[in-house]
C-alpha positions in Angstrom: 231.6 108.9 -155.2 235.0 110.2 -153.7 235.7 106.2 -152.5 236.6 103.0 -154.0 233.9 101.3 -152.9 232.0 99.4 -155.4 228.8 99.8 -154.3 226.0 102.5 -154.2 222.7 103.3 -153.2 220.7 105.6 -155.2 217.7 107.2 -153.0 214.8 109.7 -153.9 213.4 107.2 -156.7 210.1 106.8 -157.1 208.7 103.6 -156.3 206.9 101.1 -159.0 209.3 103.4 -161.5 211.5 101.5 -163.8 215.7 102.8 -164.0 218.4 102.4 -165.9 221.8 102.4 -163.9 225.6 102.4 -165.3 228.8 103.8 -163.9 232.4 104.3 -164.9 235.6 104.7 -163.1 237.2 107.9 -162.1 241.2 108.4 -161.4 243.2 111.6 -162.1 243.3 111.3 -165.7 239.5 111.4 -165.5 235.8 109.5 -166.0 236.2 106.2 -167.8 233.9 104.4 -170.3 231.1 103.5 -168.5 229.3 100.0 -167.5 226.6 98.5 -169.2 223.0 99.3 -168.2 221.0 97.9 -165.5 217.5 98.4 -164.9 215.4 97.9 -161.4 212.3 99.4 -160.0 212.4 100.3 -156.7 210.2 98.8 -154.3 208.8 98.7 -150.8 206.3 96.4 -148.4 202.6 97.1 -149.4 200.8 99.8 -147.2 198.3 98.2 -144.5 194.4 96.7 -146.2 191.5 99.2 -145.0 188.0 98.5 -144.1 188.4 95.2 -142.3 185.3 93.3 -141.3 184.0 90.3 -140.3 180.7 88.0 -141.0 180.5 85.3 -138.0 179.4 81.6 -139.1 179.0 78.1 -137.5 182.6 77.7 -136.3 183.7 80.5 -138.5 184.4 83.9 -139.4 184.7 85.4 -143.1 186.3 88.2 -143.3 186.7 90.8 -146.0 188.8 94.5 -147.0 190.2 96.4 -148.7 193.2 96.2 -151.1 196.1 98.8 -150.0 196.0 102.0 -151.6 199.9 102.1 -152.3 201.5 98.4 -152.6 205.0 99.9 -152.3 205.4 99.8 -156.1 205.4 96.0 -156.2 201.8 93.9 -157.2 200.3 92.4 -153.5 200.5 88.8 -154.3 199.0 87.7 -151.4 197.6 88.2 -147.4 198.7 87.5 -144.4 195.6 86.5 -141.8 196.5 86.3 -138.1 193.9 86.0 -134.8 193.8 86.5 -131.4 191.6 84.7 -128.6 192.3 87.1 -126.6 191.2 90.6 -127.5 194.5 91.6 -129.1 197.4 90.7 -126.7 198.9 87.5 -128.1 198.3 87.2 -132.0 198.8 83.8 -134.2 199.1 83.6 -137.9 195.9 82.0 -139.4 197.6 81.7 -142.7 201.1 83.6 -143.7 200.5 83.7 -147.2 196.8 83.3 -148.9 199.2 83.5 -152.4 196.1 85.4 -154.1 195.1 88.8 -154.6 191.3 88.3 -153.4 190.6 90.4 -150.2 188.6 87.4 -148.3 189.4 85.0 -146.4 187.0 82.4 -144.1 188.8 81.6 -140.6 187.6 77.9 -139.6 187.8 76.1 -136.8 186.5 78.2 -133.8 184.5 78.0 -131.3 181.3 79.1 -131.2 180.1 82.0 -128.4 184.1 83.0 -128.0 185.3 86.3 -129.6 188.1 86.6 -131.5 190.0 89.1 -133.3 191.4 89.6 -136.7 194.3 91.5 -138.6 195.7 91.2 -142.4 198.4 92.5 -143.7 199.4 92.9 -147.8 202.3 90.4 -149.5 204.8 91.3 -152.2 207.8 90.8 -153.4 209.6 93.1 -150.7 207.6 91.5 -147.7 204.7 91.8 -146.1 203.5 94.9 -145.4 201.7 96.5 -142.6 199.2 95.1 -140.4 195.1 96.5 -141.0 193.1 97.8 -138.4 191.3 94.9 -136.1 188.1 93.6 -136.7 186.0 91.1 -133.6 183.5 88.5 -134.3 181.9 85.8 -132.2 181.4 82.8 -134.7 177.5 81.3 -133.9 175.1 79.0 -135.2 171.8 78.7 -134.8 170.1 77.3 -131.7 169.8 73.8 -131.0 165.6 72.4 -130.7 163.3 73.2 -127.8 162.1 70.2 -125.8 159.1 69.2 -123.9 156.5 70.9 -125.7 153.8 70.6 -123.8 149.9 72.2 -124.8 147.3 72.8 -122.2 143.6 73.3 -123.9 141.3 75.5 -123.5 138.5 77.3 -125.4 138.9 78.1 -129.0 143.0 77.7 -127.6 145.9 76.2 -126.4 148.6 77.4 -124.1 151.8 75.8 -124.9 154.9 75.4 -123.0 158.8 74.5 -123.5 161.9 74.0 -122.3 164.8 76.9 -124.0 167.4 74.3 -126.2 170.3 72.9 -124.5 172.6 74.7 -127.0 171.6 78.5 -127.9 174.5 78.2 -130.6 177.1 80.8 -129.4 174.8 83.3 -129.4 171.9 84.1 -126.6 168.3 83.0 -127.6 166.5 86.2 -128.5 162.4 84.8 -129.2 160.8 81.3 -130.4 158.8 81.0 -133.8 155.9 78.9 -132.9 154.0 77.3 -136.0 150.8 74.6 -136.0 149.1 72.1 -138.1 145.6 71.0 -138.9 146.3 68.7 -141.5 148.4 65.8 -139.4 151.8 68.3 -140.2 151.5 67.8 -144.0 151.6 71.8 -144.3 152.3 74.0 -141.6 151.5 77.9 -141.2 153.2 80.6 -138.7 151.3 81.3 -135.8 154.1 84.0 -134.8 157.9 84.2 -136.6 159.3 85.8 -133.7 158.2 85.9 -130.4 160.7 88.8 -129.1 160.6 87.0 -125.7 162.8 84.2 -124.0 159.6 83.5 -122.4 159.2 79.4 -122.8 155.7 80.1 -123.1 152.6 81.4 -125.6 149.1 80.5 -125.9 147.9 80.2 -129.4 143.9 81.3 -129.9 141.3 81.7 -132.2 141.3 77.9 -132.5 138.3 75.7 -133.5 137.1 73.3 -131.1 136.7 70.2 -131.6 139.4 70.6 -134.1 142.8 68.3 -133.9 146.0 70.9 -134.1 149.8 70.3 -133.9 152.5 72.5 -132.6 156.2 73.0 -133.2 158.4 75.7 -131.6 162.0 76.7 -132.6 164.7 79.4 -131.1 165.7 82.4 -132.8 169.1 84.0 -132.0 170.9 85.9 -134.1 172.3 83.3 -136.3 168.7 82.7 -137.8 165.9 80.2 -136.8 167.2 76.6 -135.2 165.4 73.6 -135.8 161.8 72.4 -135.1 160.8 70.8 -131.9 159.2 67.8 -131.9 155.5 67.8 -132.9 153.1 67.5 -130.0 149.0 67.3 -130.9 145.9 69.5 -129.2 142.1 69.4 -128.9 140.6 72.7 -128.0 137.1 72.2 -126.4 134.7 74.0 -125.4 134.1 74.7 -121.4 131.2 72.0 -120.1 128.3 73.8 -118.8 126.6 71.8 -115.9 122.6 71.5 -115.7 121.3 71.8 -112.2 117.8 70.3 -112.1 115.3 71.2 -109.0 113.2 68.4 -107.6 109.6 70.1 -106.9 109.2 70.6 -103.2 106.5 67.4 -101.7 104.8 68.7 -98.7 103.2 66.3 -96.2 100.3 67.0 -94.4 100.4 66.8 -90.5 97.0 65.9 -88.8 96.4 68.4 -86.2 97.6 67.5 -83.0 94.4 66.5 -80.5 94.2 68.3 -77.0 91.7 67.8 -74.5 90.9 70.7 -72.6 90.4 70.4 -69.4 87.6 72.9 -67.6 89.4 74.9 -64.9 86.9 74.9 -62.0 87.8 77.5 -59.3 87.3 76.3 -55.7 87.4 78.5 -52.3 90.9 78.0 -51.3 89.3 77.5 -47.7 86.1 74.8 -47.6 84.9 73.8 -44.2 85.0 70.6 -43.7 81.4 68.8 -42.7 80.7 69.4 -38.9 80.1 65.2 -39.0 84.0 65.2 -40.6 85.1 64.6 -44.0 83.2 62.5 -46.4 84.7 59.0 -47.7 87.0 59.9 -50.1 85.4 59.9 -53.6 86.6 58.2 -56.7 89.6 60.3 -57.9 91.8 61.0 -60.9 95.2 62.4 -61.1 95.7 64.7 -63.6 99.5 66.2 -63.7 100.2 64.5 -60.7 97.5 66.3 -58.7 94.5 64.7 -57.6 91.0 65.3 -59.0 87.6 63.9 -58.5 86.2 62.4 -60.9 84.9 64.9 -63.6 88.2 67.1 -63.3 87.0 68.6 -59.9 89.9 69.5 -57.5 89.4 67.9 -53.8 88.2 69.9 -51.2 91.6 71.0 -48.9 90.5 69.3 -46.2 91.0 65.7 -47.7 94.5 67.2 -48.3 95.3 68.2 -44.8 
């Protein structure tokens, strides 16, 4: 080695592949004996796990890869599992060691509807190794149950309406599966599995009238179905048709009306009066406020003068 130092790194080895070592002292006279044998394998931290990805849960994330190709020619004992609330910029360790070879792990304890992130990185006897590639997952549950279902009935139907649960589980409500009952909710059937709306609102038909039903509605998000509603009953009827009836027409006879005609008599308009004077006056009648005698004659003018 040209020095007297007493130590020496050998390099170019091959990692994972077993050596022997020994060495002897050189002086002028020459090489010595040498040492006994040692044997080592050299070694380095595990390359990064591929093909990181994540399956969100209720408060939870399971995650899964890929055992490193090269583990730095030492066995990966173990994982480290580290997250970040905060797409990537501040990163805690979830677990430092898993101390088993399996390539999943389920993160607890988050919160539903907030995305985190996720990294692992290989352990082995040299250290841990390099960090994987990032994987992001919301964790979710299904939806909480709709409330105030409320039917309105119709004709062979019944339109039915809700209120969207208080809790859509960490992930948006995407539809409602409606189901009904004609048995009193002993069995139940699907009237639709997925509405495909966030519409609060469907009318189920081709009912029977006269017939009792029961309804149930629950969200779908992506999580799965949520629970069932509370059961609320409906009576379809048929519309009422109203009867009109016509009394026959009565009529009542009038008894002609009686008018007595009276004979028009035309008189000079100029008689001269008797060369003795007028006559008494003879017995009269008034007839529309003139004055007549008697039989409807008019007087002569000169009893009007």
């Amino acid at each position: 080695t040209g020095s007297t130092s007493t130590s020496h790194t050998v390099t170019s080895l091959v990692n994972g592949t077993s050596y022997s070592f020994r060495v002897a002292a050189v002086n002028a006279a020459g090489t010595g004996a040498t040492s006994s044998t040692v044997t080592a394998t050299p070694r380095s931290t595990s390359d990064a796990p591929t093909g990181l990805s994540g399956t969100p849960g209720d408060q939870q994330v399971a995650l899964a890869w890929s055992a490193p190709s090269d583990s730095g020619g030492s066995a990966v004992t173990g994982y480290r599992v580290e997250q970040s609330a905060d797409g990537g910029s501040d990163w805690s360790t979830v677990v430092a060691d898993t101390g088993s070879t399996s390539t999943n792990y389920t993160v607890t304890g988050l919160a539903n509807g907030s995305m985190y992130a996720f990294r692992v990185a290989a352990v082995n006897v040299a250290g841990t190794g390099g960090t994987s590639s990032t994987a992001s997952e919301t964790p979710r549950t299904t939806p909480g149950r709709p409330i105030g279902v409320v039917p309105e009935d119709g004709d062979a139907q019944s339109a039915l309406t809700w209120t969207a649960p208080t809790s859509a589980g960490g992930a948006a409500v995407t539809g409602y599966l409606v189901e009904q009952s004609s048995d009193g909710g002993t069995t139940w059937s699907t009237v639709v599995a997925d509405t495909g709306s966030t519409s609060t609102a469907y009318t189920v038909t081709s009912l029977a009238n006269g017939t009792g039903y029961l309804f149930r509605v629950s969200a779908v998000n992506a999580a799965g179905t949520g629970s069932a509603s509370s059961a609320v009953s409906a009576n379809p009827v048929a519309p009422t048709t109203s009867t009109t009836t016509t009394a026959p027409a009565t009529t009542t006879a009038v008894p002609p009306t009686t008018s007595t005609t009276v004979p028009t008599i035309t008189v000079p308009s100029t008689i001269p009066p008797p060369s003795d004077g007028p006559p008494p006056l003879p017995p009269m009648t008034i007839i529309d406020g003139r004055l007549y005698q008697d039989g409807g004659i008019p007087l002569p003018p000169y009893y009007l003068g």
